[in-house]
N, C-alpha and C positions, 0 to 999 in steps of 0.2 A: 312484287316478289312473292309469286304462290308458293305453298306447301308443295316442295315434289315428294313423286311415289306416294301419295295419298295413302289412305290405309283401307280397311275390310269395309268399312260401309260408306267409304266416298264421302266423307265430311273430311273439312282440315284444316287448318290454320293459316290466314292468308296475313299480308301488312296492315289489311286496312282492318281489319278484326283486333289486332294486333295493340293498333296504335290506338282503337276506340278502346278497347280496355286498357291501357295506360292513362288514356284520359282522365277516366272515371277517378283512375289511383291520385293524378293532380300532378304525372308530368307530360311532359312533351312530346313531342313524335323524338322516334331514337337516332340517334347522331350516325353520323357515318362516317369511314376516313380512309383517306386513299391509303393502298395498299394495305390496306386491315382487313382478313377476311371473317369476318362473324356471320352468324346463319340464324339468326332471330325466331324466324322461320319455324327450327326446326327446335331449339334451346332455348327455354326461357331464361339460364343462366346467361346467354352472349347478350341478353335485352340490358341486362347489371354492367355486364361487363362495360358493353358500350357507353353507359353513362358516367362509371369510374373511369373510363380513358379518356373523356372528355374533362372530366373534371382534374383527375393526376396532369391531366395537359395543360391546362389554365393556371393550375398551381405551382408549378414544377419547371414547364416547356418543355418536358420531352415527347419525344417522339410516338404517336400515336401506336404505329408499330413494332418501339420497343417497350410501349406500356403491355400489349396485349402479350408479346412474349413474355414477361414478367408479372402480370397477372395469373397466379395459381388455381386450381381446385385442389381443395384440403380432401384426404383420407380419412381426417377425422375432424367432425364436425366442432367440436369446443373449442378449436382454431380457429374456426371464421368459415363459411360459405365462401368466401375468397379471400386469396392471400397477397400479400404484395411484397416481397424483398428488396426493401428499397434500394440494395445495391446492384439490381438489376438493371435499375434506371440510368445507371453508366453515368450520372451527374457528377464533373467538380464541380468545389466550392464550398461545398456544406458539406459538415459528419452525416453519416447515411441513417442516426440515430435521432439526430434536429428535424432531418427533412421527414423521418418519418411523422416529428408531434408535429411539424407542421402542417402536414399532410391529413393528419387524422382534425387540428381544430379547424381548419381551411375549407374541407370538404362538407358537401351539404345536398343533399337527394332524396326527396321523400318517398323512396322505394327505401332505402337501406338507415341502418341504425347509424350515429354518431360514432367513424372506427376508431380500433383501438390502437393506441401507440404500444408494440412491446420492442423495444428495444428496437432492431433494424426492421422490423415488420409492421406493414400496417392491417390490421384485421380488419374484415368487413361482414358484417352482419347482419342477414336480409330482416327489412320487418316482413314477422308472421303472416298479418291478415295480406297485404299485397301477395305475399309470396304464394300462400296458398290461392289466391283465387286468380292469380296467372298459372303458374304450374300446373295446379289439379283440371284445366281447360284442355291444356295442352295435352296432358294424356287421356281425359276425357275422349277428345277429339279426334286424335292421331291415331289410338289405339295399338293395334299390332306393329304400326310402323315409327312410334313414341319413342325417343332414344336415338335412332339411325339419321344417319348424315349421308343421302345420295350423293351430293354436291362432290363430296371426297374424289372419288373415282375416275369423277370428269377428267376431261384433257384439260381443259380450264375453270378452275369451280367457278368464276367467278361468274360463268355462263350457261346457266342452267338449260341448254341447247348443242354442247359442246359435246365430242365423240366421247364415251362411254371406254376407257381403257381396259384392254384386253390381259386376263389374268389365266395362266395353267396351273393346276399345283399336282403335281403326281405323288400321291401318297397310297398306302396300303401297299401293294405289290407283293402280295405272298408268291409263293414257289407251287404251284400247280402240283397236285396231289398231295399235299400235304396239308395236315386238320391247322384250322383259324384258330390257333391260340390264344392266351392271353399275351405274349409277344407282339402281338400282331396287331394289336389290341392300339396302341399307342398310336402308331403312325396313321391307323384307317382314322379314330376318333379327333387327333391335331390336324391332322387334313381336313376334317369335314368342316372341323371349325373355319379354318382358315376360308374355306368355302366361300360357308355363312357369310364370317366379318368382311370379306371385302366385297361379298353379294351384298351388303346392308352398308356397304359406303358407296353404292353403284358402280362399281365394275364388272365387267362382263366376263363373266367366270368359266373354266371349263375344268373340271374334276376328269382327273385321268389316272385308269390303274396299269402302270405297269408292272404284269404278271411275270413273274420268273419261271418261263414257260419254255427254259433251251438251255441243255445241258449233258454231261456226262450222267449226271444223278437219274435219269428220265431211262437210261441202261441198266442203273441200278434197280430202278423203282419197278421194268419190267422181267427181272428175272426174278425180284422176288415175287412178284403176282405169278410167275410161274413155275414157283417150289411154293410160294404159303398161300395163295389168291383160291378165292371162294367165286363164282359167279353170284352167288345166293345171296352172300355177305357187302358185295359189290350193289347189287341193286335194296339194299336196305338201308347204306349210311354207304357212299363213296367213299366219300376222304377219309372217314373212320378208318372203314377196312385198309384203304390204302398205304393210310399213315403207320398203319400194324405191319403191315407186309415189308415196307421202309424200313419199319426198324428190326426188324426181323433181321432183314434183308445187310445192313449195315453190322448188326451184329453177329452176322455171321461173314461179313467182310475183317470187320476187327481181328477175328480168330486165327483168318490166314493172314495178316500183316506180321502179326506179333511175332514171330521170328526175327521182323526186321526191327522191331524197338530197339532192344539192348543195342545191336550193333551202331545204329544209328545216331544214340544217345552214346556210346562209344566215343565214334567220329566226332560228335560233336567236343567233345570235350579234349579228347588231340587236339581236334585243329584251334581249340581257346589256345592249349600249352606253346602250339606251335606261331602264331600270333597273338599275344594276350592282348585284350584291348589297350587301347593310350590312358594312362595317367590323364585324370581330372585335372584342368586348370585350378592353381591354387586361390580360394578366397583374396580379394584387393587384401593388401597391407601382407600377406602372409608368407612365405618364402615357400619354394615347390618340393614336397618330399621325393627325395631322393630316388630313381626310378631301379628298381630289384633288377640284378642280373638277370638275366632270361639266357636259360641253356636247353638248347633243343639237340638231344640225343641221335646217332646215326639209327638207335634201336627204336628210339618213339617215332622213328620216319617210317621204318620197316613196317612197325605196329598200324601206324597210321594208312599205309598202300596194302594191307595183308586186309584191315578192317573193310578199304575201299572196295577192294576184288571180293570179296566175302556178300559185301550189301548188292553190290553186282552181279552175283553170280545167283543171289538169293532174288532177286526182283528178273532177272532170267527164268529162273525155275516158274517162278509165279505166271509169268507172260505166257509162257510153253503149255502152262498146266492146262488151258490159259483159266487164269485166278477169276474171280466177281468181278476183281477192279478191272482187269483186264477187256472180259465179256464188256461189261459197262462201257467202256472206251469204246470199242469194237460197236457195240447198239448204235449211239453218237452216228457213230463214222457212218454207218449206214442211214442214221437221219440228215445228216448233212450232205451224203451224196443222192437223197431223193428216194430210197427205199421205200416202196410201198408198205410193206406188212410193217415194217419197224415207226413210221408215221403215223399209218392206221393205230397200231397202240398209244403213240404218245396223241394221236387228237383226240381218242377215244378217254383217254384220263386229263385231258383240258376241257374239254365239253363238261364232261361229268364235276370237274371241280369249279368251273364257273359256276353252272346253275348251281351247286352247293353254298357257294360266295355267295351269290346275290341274296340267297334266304338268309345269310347273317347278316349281311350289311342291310338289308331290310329292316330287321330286327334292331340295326343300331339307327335307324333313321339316313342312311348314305345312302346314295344311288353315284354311277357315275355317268358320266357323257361320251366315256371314251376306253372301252376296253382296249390298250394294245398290249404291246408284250415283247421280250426277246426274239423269240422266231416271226414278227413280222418289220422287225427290220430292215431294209434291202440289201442284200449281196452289194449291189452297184455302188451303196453311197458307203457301204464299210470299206468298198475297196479305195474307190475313192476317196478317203480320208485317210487311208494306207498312203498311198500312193502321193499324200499330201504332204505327211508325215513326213516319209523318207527325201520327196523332194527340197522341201525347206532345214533339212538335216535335224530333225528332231527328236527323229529315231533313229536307231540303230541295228546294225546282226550281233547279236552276244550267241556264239557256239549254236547258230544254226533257228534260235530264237531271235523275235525284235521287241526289244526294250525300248521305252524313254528317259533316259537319267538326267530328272531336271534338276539334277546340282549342277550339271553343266549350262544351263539354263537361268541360272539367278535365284534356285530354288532348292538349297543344298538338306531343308527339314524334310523334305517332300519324295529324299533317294531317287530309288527306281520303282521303274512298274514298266510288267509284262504286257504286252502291245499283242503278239501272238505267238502261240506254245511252236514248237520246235515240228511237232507232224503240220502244222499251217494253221491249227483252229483258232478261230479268232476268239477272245477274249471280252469278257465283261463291257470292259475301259472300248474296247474299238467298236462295239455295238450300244454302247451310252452316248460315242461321239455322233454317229452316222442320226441315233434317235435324237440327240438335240437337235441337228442339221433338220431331219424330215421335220418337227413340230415347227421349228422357227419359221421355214419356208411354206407350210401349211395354214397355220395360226398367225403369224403374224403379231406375237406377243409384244403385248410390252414389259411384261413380268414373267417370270414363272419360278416355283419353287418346289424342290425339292423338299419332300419332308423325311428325311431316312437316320436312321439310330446311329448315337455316336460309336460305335463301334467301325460305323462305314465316314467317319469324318476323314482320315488321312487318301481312302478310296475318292471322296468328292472332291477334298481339294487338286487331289493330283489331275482328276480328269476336269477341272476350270482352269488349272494351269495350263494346260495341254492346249485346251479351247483356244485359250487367252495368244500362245507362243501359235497357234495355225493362222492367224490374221482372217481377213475378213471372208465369207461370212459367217465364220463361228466364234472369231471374237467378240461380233455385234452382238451373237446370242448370246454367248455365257456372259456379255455384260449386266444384260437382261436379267442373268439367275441369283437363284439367293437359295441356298442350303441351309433348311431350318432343323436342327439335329435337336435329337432328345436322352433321355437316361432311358435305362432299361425296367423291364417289369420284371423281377425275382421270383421263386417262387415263398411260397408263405415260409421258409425257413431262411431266405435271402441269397437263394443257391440261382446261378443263369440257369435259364433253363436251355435243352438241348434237344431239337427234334432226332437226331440220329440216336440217342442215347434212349429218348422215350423218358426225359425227362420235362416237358411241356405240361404244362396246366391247358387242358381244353377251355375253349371259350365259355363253347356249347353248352358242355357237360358245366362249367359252371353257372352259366344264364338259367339254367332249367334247376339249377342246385337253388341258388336265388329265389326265382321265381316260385320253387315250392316254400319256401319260409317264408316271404311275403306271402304265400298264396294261405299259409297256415294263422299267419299275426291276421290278414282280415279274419279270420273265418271266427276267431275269436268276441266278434262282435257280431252276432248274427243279426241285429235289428239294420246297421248297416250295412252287412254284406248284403241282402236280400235288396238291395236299393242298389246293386252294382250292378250294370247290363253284362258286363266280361267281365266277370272276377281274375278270368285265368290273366286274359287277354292285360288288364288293370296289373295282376301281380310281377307279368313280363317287364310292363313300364315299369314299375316299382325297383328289378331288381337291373335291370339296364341302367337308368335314373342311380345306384346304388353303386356299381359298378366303373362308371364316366366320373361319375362327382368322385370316388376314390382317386382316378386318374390324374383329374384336375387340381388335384387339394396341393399340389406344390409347382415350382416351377417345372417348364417339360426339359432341362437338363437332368432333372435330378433324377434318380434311380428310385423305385419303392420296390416294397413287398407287398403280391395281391394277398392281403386280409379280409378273405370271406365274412369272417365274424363282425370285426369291426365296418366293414364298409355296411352291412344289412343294419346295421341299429340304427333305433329313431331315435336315439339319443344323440347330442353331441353334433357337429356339423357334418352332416353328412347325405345324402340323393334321397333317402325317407323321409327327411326332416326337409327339404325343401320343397316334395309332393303333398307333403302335411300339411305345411304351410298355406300351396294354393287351395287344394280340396277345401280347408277350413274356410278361407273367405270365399268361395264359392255356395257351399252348407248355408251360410248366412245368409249369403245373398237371396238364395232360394228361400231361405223362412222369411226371410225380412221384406221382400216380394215388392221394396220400391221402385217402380217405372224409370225407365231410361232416362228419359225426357228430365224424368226431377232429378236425377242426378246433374244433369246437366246444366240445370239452372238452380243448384244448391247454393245456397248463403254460407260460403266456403272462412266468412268471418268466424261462426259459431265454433270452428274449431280454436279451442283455447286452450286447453292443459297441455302441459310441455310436454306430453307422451305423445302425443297428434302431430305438433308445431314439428319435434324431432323425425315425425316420420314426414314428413312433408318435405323438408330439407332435404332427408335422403333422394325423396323419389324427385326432387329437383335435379339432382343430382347425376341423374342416370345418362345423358346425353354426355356431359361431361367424362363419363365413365366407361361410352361406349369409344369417343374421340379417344381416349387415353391407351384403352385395349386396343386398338389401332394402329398405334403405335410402338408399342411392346410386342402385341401379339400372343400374348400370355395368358391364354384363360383364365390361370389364378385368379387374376385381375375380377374379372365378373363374377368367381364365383366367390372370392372374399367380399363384396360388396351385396350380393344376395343375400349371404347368412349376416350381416350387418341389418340391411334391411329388415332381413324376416325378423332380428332380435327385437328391434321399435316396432315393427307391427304387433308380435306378441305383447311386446311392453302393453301396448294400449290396450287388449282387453282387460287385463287388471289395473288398469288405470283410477285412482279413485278421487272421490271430488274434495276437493278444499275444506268446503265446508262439512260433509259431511262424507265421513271414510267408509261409511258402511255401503256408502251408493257409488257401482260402475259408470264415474261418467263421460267414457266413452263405450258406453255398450250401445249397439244401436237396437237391442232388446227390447231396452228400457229408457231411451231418448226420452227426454220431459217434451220435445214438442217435434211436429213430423220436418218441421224445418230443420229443427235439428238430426234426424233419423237421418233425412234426405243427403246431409251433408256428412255426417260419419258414414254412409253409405257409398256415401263417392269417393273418401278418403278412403276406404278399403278396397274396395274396386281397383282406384288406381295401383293400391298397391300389391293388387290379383294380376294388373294387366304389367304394371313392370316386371313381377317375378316371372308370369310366363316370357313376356321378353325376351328377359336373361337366359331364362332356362332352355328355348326355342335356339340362340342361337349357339349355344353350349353342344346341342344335337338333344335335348331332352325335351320326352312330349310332357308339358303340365296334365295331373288326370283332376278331373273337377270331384268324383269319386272314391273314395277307399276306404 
């Protein structure tokens, strides 16, 4: 059973490498058991595992495959390297509290300590010296690919020859001419990850942007380019200029609605008096308050049809005049029915906003495989899913529009939604169905996921409903789909931001805000900085690295606020503090100038102070921690386990010796012997090559420099 996906210099970890170094340790080749899938291979944690399953199995008799479901990795190591619930093991007959001391005095491994009984938990505690000189091999050897589980991905893991399953994920999709915000920001970055993560459990991945590149807004965006548009200004910053003109352009659409505000906010407020909503259900046990007369006047009826003809006669006048919004409409029409000169503008502001794109998603480490977008939808398969629609009775005419009202459906939280507007344009919902259609019949997925803000979660469920109620072949895809939503980016006073408004934080302008403070904190040290090849190039990582790590620090539900300030400090947990981290074991490594090779064959015994032993554990750990992020999907996940990590790595430079406090002794400076160097040299290293890892598959580049 080979190492797959080898890593950068083509050495790796095979079985028989494997089981010669357990030898040495004094046990036996590693047990195996049907239906358990362990990866030895790739974890030196499932080598443990495999020998606790065989042994909870002998002691116990359960079932091999409900031990390995019930065998843990702890989050926090003073728990045990592994954990075991002993009610997991689904045993009558015994308290789950017996079974565990018997469990701990029963058991016997000369890889692992004597575990512990706490209560219903049995703890298991690697010894040190084996554990370091299994693990620190394994990332020795694997390198860039140390951690990752190709197997995953397979059609069948258990066959490392087996098809490689097919993964889409359409993330990012801004709206073409308008500037890449930090908005924007979320979706491009949880995309890419998800990329990575299921590129690094072997599946065959395709990154796709769909661009919001067809609209009425694209009428708006060209009339203001010609009342506020600059050629001059156009060819020095597109989206800049453009996003200026937008909001120009919108606010001076604002100016001519506002007549119909009050009226409308009027209307609204009749038609509450004239229907008021239903009385809440009363709390269980509680009796129902009593429901208020409701008297609806022949005068509030008059008021109410006086108000109607008013908003009518006023959105009349506007059409006539003919208003922005109007024009805007009117642009549309003419791009939908194939207009030359009105196309020509909107391609000419797609062009120019893509190549804009790519220099920031550059910039973030994305690329994609698949630019599509709105406007390359097909006519034929939107009609076609019209036409699907109505046949299966799914849709409907409401007043000369076709709705879908999936309460009548089995779907009463989900209402209605607009299918297409009353002049025939089709909608959002009928060119997201027709694009599931093309990708499925194209790709041939076996997964794909959306990644879009919750703001648009009641928009995704309503169109996998839809999917779901059209039968086959669009209910075979949207089985396929999985909608991964997130919170919003605020701005730094916790306000949404609004591109019509022009209240947006630029990306740009803040990557380059960034990257001048980082480019200033080096400049600070000039004995260093004069040792950086790109200082500038080094301060852009820096403030990117600064930027991601802020994004990531909580789960992607959650809402934040972009905090310039605090996201650039190297204090505290944060994208400086973990380019810190690697630069510094990299620094060393260059002074300390021990050969590859003696790393590789270090006396990984030598490491003894429980400042080392802890960081060892950790970077054992990291497989286990890549399977887990896999699972959840939660960058949190890895990047709570890097500032973990990086804390035990720092522990150990101030680590000081038993005997005597005044001596570093895990500095590899001042090692008492080269066998010793050799081997706190490799413990650093590994824990240079796990951070970039993590940080690689986060989308961050580790700089060896700063």
């Amino acid at each position: 059973m080979a190492l797959a996906n080898g890593n950068s210099n083509g050495s790796s970890l095979d079985m028989d490498q494997i089981t010669s170094e357990l030898q040495k340790l004094g046990v036996s080749q590693i047990p195996t058991f049907s239906g358990v899938h362990l990866y030895p291979q790739h974890n030196a944690v499932d080598v443990y595992r495999a020998y606790i399953i065989e042994q909870i199995h002998q002691i116990t008799g359960a079932e091999p495959a409900i031990i390995n479901n019930a065998v843990a990795w702890t989050q926090d190591l003073k728990h045990g390297d592994l954990v075991l619930p002993v009610p997991a093991l689904r045993l009558k007959g015994k308290k789950p509290d017996e079974l565990a001391q018997e469990i701990a005095e029963k058991f016997e491994c000369p890889l692992i300590e004597k575990p512990a009984a706490d209560k219903t938990f049995v703890r298991f505690f690697f010894k040190p010296a084996p554990l370091a000189s299994l693990a620190l091999k394994y990332v020795l050897q694997q390198n860039t690919q140390y951690g990752f589980n190709p197997n995953l991905g397979l059609e069948d893991p258990a066959k490392p020859d087996s098809r490689r399953k097919k993964l889409i994920v359409e993330y990012s999709s801004p709206n073409i001419a308008k500037e890449f915000h930090t908005g924007h920001l979320r979706s491009t970055i949880i995309g890419g990850f998800m990329i990575k993560l299921y590129g690094a459990a072997g599946w065959d991945t395709t990154s796709m942007n769909y661009l919001g590149d067809w609209g009425k807004q694209y009428g708006m965006l060209s009339q203001g380019f010609e009342k506020y548009g600059s050629d001059e200004e156009l060819k020095k910053d597109p989206i800049k200029h453009l996003n200026e003109v937008y909001v120009k352009i919108n606010q001076d659409n604002a100016a001519e609605q506002k007549p119909l505000k009050p009226l409308t906010e009027k209307k609204e407020e009749l038609e509450k008096l004239k229907t008021p909503p239903k009385p809440k259900k009363p709390a269980k046990g509680k009796e129902a308050e009593p429901t208020p007369e409701h008297k609806w006047t022949d005068e509030q009826e008059k008021e109410l049809q006086d108000v109607t003809a008013e908003i009518e006669k006023v959105k009349e006048e506007l059409v006539q005049k003919p208003s922005i919004d109007e024009k805007a409409r009117q642009f549309f029409k003419r791009m939908v029915d194939g207009d030359k000169e009105a196309l020509q503008y909107w391609q000419s502001f797609r062009d120019l906003s893509i190549d804009a794109y790519k220099k920031m998603y550059a910039r973030l480490n994305i690329a994609f495989d698949d630019y599509s977008g709105e406007s390359t939808v097909k006519v034929e398969d939107m009609d076609k899913a019209a036409e699907l629609l109505e046949k299966r009775g799914i849709s409907e005419d409401s007043k000369g529009a076709v709705i879908v009202d999936l309460a009548k459906h089995g779907a009463p939280k989900l209402g209605k939604t607009l299918v297409k507007k009353r002049d025939g344009t089709s909608l959002y919902l009928t060119r997201d169905i027709a694009a599931n259609y093309e990708r499925f019949e194209h790709y041939h997925f076996d997964k794909m996921i959306y990644v879009i803000a919750s703001q648009q979660d009641v928009h995704v469920a309503q169109f996998f409903k839809i999917l779901e109620l059209m039968g086959p072949p669009y209910s075979e895809a949207v089985a396929r789909c999985e909608h991964i939503t997130f919170g919003m980016v605020k701005d730094p006073k916790g306000q949404t931001m609004s591109t019509r408004k022009g209240t947006v934080v630029s990306l740009a302008d803040s990557l380059d805000s960034s990257r001048d403070f980082m480019h200033d904190v080096m400049r600070k040290n000039a004995e260093k900085y004069e040792q950086v090849q790109e200082p500038e190039a080094t301060a852009d990582t820096l403030a990117i690295s600064a930027i991601m790590v802020q994004d990531y620090s909580g789960k992607m539900i959650n809402n934040y606020s972009f905090d310039m300030e605090r996201m650039t400090s190297f204090e505290g947990d944060t994208g400086p503090y973990l380019q810190y981290s690697h630069a510094r074991v990299c620094s060393m490594e260059r002074k300390a100038g021990v050969p590859r090779d003696q790393l590789l064959t270090a006396d990984f015994s030598l490491i003894t102070a429980k400042e080392g032993v802890e960081l060892v554990r950790s970077l054992a750990q990291w497989p286990d921690v890549f399977l887990n992020t896999y699972k959840t999907r939660e960058p949190v996940t890895v990047l709570t386990y890097l500032f973990k990590m990086t804390h035990l790595l720092s522990s150990c430079y101030d680590a000081k010796d038993a005997g005597n406090r005044n001596a570093k002794t895990m500095s590899v400076m001042y090692a008492d012997s080269a066998e010793k160097k050799a081997a706190l040299m490799a413990l650093y290293d590994c824990a240079r090559q796990v951070l970039a890892n993590g940080m690689r598959l986060l989308g961050l580049t580790p700089v060896e420099r700063m």
